[in-house]
Structures are given as C-alpha cells and as structure tokens.
C-alpha positions as CSV (number, residue, x, y, z in Angstrom):
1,X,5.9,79.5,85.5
2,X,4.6,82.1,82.7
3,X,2.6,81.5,80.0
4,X,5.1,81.5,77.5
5,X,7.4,79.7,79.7
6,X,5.0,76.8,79.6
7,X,3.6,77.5,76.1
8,X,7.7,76.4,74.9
9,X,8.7,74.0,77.4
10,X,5.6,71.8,77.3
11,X,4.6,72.4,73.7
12,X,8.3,71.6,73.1
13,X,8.5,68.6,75.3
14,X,5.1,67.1,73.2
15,X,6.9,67.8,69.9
16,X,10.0,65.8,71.4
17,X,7.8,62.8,72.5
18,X,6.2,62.4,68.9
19,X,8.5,64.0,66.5
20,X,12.1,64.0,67.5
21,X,13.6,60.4,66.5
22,X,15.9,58.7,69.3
23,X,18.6,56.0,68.6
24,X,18.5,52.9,71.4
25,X,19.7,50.1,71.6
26,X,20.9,50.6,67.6
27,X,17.2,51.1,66.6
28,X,16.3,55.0,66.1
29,X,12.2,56.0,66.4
30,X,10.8,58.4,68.6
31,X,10.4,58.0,72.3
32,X,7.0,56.7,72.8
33,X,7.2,54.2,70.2
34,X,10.7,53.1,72.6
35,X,8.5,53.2,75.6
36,X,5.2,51.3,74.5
37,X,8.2,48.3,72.9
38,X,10.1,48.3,76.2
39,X,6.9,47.5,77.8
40,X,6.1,45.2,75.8
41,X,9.3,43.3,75.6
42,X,10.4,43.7,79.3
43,X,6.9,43.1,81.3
44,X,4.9,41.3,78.6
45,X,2.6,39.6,81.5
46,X,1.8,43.4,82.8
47,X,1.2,44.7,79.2
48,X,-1.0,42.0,78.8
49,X,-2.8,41.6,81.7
50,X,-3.7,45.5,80.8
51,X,-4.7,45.2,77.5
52,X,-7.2,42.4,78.4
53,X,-8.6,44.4,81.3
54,X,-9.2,47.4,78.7
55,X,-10.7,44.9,75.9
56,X,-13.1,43.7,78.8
57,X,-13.9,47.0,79.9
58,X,-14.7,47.7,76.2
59,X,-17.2,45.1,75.3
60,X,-19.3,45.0,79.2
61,X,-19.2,49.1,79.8
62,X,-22.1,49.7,76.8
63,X,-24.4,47.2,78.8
64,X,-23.2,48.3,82.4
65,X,-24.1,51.5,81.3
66,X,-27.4,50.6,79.5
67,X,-26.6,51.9,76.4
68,X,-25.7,49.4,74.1
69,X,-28.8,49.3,72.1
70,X,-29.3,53.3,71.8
71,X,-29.5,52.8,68.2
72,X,-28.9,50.2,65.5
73,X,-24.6,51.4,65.1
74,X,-24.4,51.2,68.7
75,X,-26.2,47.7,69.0
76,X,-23.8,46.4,66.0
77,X,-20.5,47.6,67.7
78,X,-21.6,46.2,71.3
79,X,-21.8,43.0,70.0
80,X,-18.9,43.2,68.1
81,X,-16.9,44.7,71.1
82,X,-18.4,41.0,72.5
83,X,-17.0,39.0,70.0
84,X,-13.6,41.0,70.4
85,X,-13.6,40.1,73.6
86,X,-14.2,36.0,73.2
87,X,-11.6,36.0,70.4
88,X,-9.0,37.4,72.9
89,X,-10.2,34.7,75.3
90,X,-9.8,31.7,72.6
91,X,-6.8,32.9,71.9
92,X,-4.6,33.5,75.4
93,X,-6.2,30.2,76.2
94,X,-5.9,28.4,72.6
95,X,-8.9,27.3,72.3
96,X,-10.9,27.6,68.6
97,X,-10.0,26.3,65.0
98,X,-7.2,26.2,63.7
99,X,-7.3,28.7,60.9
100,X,-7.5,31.9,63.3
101,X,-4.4,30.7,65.0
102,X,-2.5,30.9,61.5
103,X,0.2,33.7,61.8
104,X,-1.3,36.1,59.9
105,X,-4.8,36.1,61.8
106,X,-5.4,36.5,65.9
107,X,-1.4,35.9,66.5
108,X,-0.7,38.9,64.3
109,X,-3.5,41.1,65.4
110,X,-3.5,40.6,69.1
111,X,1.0,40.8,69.1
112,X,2.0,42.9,66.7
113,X,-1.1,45.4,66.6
114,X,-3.5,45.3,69.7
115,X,-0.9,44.8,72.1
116,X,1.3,47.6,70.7
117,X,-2.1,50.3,70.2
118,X,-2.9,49.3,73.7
119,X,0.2,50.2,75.5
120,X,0.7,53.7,72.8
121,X,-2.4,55.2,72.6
122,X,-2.4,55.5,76.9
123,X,1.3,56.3,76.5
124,X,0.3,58.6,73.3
125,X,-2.5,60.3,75.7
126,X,0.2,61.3,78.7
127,X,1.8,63.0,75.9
128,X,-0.3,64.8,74.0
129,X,-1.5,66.3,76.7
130,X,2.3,68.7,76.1
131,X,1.1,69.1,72.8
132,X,-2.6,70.0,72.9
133,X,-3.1,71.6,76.1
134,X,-0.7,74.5,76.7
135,X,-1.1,76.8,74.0
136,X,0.6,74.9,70.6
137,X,-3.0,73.8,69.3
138,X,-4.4,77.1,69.3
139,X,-1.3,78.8,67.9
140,X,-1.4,76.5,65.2
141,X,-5.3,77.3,64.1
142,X,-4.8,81.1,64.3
143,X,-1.7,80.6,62.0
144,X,-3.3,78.8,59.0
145,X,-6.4,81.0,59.2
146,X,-5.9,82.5,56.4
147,X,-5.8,79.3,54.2
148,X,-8.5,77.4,55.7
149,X,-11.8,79.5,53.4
150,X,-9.7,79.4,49.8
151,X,-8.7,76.2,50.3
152,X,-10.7,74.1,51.8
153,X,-13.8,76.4,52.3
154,X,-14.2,76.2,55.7
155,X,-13.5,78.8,58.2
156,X,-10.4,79.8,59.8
157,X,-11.7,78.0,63.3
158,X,-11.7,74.7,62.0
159,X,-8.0,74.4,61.8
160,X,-8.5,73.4,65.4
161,X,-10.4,70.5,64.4
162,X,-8.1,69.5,61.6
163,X,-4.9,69.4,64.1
164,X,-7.0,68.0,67.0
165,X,-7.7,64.7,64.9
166,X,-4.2,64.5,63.9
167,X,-2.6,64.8,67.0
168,X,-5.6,63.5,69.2
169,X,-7.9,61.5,67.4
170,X,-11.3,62.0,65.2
171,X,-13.5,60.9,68.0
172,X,-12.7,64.4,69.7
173,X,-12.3,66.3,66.3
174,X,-16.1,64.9,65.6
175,X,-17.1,66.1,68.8
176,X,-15.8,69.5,68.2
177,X,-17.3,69.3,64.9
178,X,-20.7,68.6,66.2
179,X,-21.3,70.6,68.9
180,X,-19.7,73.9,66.3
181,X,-22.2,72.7,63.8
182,X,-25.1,73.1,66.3
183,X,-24.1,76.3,67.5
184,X,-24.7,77.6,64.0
185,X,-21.1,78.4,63.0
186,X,-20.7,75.5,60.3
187,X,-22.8,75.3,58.0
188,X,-23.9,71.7,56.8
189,X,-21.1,71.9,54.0
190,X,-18.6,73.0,56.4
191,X,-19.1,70.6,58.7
192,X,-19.7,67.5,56.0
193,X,-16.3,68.9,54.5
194,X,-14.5,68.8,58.4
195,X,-16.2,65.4,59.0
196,X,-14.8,63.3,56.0
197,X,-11.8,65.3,55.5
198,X,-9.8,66.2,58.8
199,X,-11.3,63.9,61.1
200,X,-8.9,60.9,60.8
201,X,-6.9,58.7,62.5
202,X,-4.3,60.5,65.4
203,X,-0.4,60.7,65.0
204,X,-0.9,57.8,67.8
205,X,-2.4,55.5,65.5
206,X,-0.5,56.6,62.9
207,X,2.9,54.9,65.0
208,X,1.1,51.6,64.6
209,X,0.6,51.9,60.9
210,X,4.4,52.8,60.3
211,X,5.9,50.1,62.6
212,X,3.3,47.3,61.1
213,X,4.8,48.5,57.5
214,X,8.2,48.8,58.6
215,X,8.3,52.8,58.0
216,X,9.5,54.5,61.6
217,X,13.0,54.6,60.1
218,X,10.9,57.1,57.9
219,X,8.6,58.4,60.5
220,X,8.5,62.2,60.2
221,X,8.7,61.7,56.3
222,X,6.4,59.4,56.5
223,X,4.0,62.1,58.9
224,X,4.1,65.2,57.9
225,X,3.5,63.8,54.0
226,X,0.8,61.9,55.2
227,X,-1.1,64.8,56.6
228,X,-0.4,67.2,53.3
229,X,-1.5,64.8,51.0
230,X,-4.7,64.3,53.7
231,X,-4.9,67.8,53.6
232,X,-4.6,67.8,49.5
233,X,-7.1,65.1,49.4
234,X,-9.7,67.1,51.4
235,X,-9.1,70.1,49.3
236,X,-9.9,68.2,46.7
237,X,-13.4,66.1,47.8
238,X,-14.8,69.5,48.9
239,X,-15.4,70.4,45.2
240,X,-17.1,67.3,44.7
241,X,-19.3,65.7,45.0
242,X,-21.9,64.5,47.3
243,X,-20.5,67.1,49.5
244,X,-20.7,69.9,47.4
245,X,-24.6,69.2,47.3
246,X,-25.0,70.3,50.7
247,X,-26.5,73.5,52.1
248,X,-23.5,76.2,52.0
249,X,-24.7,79.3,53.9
250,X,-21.3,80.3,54.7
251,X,-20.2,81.5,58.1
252,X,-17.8,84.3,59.4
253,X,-14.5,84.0,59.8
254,X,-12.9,85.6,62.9
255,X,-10.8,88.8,62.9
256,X,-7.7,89.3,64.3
257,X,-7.7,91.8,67.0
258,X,-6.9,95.5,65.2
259,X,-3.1,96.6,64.6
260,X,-2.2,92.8,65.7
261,X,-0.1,90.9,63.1
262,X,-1.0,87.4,62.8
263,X,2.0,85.9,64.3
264,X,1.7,88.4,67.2
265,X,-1.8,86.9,67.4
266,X,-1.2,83.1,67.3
267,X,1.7,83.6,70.0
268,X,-1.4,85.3,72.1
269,X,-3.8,82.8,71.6
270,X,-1.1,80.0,72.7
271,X,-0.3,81.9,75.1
272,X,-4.2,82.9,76.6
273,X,-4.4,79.1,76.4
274,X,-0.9,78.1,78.2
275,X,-2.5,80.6,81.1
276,X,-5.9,79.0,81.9
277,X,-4.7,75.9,81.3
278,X,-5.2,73.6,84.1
279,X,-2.6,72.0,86.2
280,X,0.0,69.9,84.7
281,X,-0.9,66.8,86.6
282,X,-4.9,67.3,86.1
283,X,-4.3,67.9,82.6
284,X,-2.1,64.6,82.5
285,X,-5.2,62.5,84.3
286,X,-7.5,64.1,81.6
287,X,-6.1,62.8,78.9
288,X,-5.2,59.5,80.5
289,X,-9.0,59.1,80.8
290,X,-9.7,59.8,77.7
291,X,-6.8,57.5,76.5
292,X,-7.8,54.4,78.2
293,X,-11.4,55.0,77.2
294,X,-10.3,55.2,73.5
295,X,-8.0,52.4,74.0
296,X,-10.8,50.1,75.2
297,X,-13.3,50.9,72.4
298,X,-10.8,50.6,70.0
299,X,-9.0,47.5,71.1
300,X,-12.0,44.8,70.7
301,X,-13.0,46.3,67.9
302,X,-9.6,45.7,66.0
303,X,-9.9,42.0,67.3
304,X,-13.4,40.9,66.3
305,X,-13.5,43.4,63.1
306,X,-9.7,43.0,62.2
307,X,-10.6,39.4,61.8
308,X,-13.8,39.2,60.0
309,X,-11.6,41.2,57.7
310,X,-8.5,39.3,57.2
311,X,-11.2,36.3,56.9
312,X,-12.9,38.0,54.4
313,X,-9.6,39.0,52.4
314,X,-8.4,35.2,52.7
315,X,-11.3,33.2,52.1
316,X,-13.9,35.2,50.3
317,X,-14.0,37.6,47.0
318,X,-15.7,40.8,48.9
319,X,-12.4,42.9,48.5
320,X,-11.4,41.2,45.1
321,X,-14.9,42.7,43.6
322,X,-13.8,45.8,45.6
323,X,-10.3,45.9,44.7
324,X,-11.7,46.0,40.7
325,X,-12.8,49.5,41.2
326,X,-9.4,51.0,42.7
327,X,-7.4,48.5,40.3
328,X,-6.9,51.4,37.7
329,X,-5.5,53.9,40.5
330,X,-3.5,51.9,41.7
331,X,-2.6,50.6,38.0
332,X,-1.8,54.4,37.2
333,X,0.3,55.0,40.2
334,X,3.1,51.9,38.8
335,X,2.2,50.1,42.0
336,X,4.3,46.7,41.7
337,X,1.2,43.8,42.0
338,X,-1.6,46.5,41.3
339,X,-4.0,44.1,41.5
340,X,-3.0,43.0,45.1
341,X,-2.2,46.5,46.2
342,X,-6.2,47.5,45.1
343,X,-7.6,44.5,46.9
344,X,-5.4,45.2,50.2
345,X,-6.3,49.0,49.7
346,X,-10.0,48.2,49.8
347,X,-10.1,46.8,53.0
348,X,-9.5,49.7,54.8
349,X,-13.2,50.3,54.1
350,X,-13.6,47.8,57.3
351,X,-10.6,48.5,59.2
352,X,-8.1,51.6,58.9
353,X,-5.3,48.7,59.7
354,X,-5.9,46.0,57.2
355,X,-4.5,47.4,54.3
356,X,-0.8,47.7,56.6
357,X,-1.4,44.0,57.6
358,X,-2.1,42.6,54.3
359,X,0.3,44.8,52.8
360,X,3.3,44.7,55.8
361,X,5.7,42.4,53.3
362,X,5.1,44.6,50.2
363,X,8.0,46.5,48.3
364,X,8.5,50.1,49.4
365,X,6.6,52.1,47.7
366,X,3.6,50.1,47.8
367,X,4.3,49.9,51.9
368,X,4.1,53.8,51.7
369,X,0.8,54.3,49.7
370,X,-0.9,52.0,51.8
371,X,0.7,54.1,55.2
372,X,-0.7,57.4,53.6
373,X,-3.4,55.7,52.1
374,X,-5.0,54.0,55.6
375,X,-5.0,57.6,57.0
376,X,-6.3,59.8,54.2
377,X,-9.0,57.9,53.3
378,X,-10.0,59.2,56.6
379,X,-13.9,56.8,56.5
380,X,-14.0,53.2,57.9
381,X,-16.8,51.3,59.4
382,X,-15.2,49.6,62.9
383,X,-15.1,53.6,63.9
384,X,-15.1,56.7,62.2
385,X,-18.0,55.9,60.0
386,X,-20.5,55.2,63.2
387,X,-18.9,58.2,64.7
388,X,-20.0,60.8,61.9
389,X,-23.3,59.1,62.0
390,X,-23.8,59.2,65.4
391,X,-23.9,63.3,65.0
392,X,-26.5,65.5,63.5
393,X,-23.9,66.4,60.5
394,X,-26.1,66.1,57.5
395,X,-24.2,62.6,55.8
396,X,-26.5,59.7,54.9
397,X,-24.4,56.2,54.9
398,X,-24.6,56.6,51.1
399,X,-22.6,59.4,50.9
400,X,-19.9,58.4,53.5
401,X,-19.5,55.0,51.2
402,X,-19.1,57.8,47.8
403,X,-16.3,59.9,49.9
404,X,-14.4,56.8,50.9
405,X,-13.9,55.6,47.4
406,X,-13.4,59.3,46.4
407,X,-10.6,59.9,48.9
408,X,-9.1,56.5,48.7
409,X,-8.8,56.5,44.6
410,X,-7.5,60.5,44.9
411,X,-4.8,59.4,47.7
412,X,-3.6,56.5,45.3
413,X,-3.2,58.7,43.0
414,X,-1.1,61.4,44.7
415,X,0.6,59.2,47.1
416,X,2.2,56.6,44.9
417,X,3.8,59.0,42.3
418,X,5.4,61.0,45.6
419,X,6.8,57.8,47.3
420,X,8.5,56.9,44.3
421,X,9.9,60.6,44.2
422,X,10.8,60.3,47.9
423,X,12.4,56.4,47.1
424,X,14.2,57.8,44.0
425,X,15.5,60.6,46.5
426,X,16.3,57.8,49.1
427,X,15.2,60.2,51.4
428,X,12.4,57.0,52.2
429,X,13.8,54.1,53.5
C-alpha cells in the first residue's frame, strides 16, 4: 500500500471512528461510543472484571515498580490510586456506609463514568492509532503553521502538541512538550503557554463528558466548538498573566521547503509519515499499551478523587467559597441557577468530571458550558496538574492555580453566550 494510499484510508477510517455519527438501534453517536455501550450492556461481567483488573493494576504498579514515593505528587496519587482501589472493592461487595452508596456517589461514578472510560479509552486507543499514526497528525501541524506565532506565540511545531492532546491525551502532549522544551526549541514561555493551554483532556475523554451531560446527539458541535473556544481561551491566557512573566527568548520557526506551497507540504509531511510508519498491527499494540496504561492511572483516580469531590460538594462549603469567585461569570453569561452553575464549575479544579456529574440534570445551556468548560479549563489536580509539575517546564503550583481560574472564568464567558446562540439556532440539542 502507498503512502498516500494509507495516509486516506487509515486517516479516513480514524476520522469515521470518532467523528462520523451512526444511527443503531434508534440512537445515533459515533461508533466507539456504540462499541464501549454494547460492551457494557451485552457482557457486563467481562467489562467489569476488566475494569477492576486495570484499577488494581493502577493502585499496586507504583509500588511493584518502586516508585511510588519519587516525590511528594507521586506519593499523594499512589495512595490515592489505593483508596481508588478499596472504594471499588466496598462497593462490588457492598460493604461501607451508606452515604457513598447514594445514587449520585460510587453507584454513579463506578456505572455511568468508570465503567464507560474504562472500556473507551482502550477502545479510543485502537482507534486513534488511524488517526495519529499514518500521516493526518503531521499534516495537520504543517497546515496551521502559519497561525500558531500571531496567535498564540508559539512556534509553528507546536501544533503537533496541540492536536496530540486532543486527539490522544495531555499526558503524551506534556511529554512532547517536555522533552522540546529541553532540547532548547521552546522557550520557558512557549512551553508554559503549550502546557496550560493545549495540553487537555483527549476527544476520548471528551465522549464521557458528552454522554454524562446528555450531549452526543450534539457531538461534533459539541467537539469541534469545544476545541476553538479551548483554542480562543489559550490565545487569550498567553497575554496574561503569570505566563507572560516568563522568559521569552523566542525560537525559530521552520521553513517550508523552497518553491513548495504549504498544502503541497502538509500532504508531504503526512505522507513522509504514512511511509515510516510502522506496521498496522504493531502500531495498533502501541497504542493499546499506552491505552490500558492510561486507563489504569486514570480509572482509581476518578474513584477515590471523584468521591472526595462529590463529598466535598455535598457535605462541605469548599466549592460554595469557590463558586463565589466564578459566580459573576457565570452570572454574566445568563446561566439559569448561576449560583449552582459556579459551585459545580469550581469543582473541576479537583476533577475534570465533576462539574458534568453535578451538573448532568441541568438545562441545556448550562449542560454545554460545563461540557466546554471541563475541557478548556485544561488544569485539574487528580492529573494534569501533577503532570505539568512533574516536568522541568518553569510553572510553580501557584501559577497553575492563577491559570485555572483564568481559563475557567474566560471559558464561561465565551462558552455560555455561544450555546445560547447555538440553542437559539437549535442547531444544539
């Protein structure tokens, strides 16, 4: 098979898997959101057993391996992957008090949200590995080149790292970010800007937060304006700042080869990758890996974190006193319940998910903001926030606590007036 051969037919079978919406069985989403439910509705006992086995494999790995006490971050989230582990226990077996067995605490989180990440984000992996690894990811980064410095002043390259988060997930997009940055080719604003900007939640993950808020009937809507108004959001916070106070010895951009237009150019780097990439089915075990390894840090994390935060929500005033300081965004957007929308928003400092679980019954339009909102906000301490801090990127915890509130109050702010556009529209449904 050629290179562009494979750079369109695998390329266009990933787009189909996470972009083209199917109708089954009278319910239309797209095909790995059909596959990960089928599992889970036809061989529940299978699903399950597997999701356990990866939560295990979660919370014992760091200690099998010996490094579970590294540093403090890694020490906190071993013990936490512990605790995610016993709360899955107490609850297949029933055992504990009675108010984490109310509907909206371990039922809800290990049914409707670790059961469903578990079985999409290996079922994500098998297909992303169409969409990342024959050619379509580099294409992509050579086309927006020429926006990436005006915009969001960072070079052309780092387009790669912006659509590698979105359609694999920010650990890798960190890891890119990283190692770039200690090559010399970012400079400590550059790669501050990547880190809390682009480095959010995958298109995986982002099928979780649309089915807990009842948006896949919306779903490339619901996408592709989540990621423009991430991408707005980013534009912005890199005027401002803390990150603006960082050092900003600029790097060079990469030229496109001489007489070559820039489509001409993309099509050759997609197809340069599509050529050395490896073999269909070593690519497919790759990603697999790296699925199920993502799956079971993830998974005990949501459990013992997801919990302490619906616990704190419930029974404690941490995100009322919170939910004061995004009150007047959400106010100014003409969120219905403002107050409730800000508390629920100001979770997703703990958890990504919690604001779609506390918000899953909402009216539409909040249901939206808090979909966009959960992934452009881009920082949250069960993951992303250890993960920039676990690199040599120049961002003290400080700072990572400043963009958060930043990026949350600025995504309020743009997302709420454009779902009510898109509701008015009844193009969002």
């Amino acid at each position: 098979m050629g290179p562009l051969i494979r750079l369109i037919a695998y390329s266009g079978i990933g787009i189909i898997f996470f972009f083209v919406p199917v109708t089954i069985g009278g319910r239309s989403t797209i095909l790995l959101d059909h596959a990960a439910s089928a599992i889970a509705a036809n061989m529940r006992p299978l699903a399950v057993t597997f999701v356990c086995a990866l939560i295990a494999w979660g919370a014992v790995a760091p200690f099998i391996r010996g490094d579970w006490n590294r540093n403090l971050t890694a020490t906190i989230f071993s013990v936490l992957r512990v605790l995610g582990l016993v709360l899955t226990l107490a609850y297949l077996l029933g055992i504990g008090p009675a108010a984490i067995f109310a509907p909206d605490m371990l039922p809800f989180l290990f049914d409707k949200l670790v059961l469903s990440v578990g079985l999409i984000v290996p079922l994500g992996a098998l297909a992303l590995a169409f969409l990342v690894g024959y050619g379509l990811l580099e294409m992509t980064g050579v086309l927006v080149n020429p926006v990436m410095r005006p915009i969001w002043r960072t070079p052309g390259w780092s387009a790669i790292d912006a659509v590698a988060s979105f359609v694999g997930s920010y650990s890798l997009a960190l890891l890119i970010t990283d190692r770039v940055y200690k090559k010399g080719k970012y400079s400590a604003r550059e790669a501050a800007i990547i880190a809390t900007g682009f480095s959010t939640v995958s298109a995986t993950f982002m099928v979780i937060v649309a089915k807990t808020l009842n948006l896949m009937g919306s779903w490339n809507l619901y996408f592709w304006s989540t990621l423009v108004i991430t991408f707005i959001v980013t534009a912005m916070t890199a005027r401002l700042w803390p990150l603006t106070g960082k050092a900003s010895d600029t790097s060079e951009d990469e030229a496109l080869p001489a007489g070559t237009g820039r489509f001409a150019a993309a099509v050759a780097a997609g197809m340069e990758q599509a050529r050395n990439a490896p073999p269909l089915l070593s690519l497919l075990k790759a990603t697999l890996i790296d699925g199920l390894r993502m799956a079971s840090l993830i998974l005990p994390s949501i459990m013992s974190v997801g919990l302490l935060g619906l616990i704190a929500a419930k029974y404690t005033p941490i995100f009322d006193w919170l939910g004061l300081t995004l009150y007047p965004f959400t106010w100014l957007g003409g969120l219905a319940a403002p107050m409730d929308a800000a508390k629920a928003l100001s979770s997703g400092l703990a958890e990504m998910f919690l604001p779609a679980i506390l918000l899953k019954e909402a009216e539409l339009a909040t249901r939206y903001v808090a979909g966009v909102v959960s992934v452009s906000q881009v920082l949250f301490l069960s993951a992303s926030i250890p993960c920039v801090m676990a690199t040599s990127i120049p961002l003290s915890f400080s700072e990572l606590l400043a963009t958060w509130y930043i990026r949350t109050a600025l995504s309020i702010l743009i997302a709420a007036p454009f779902g009510a556009f898109l509701i008015a529209m009844g193009w969002l449904v």
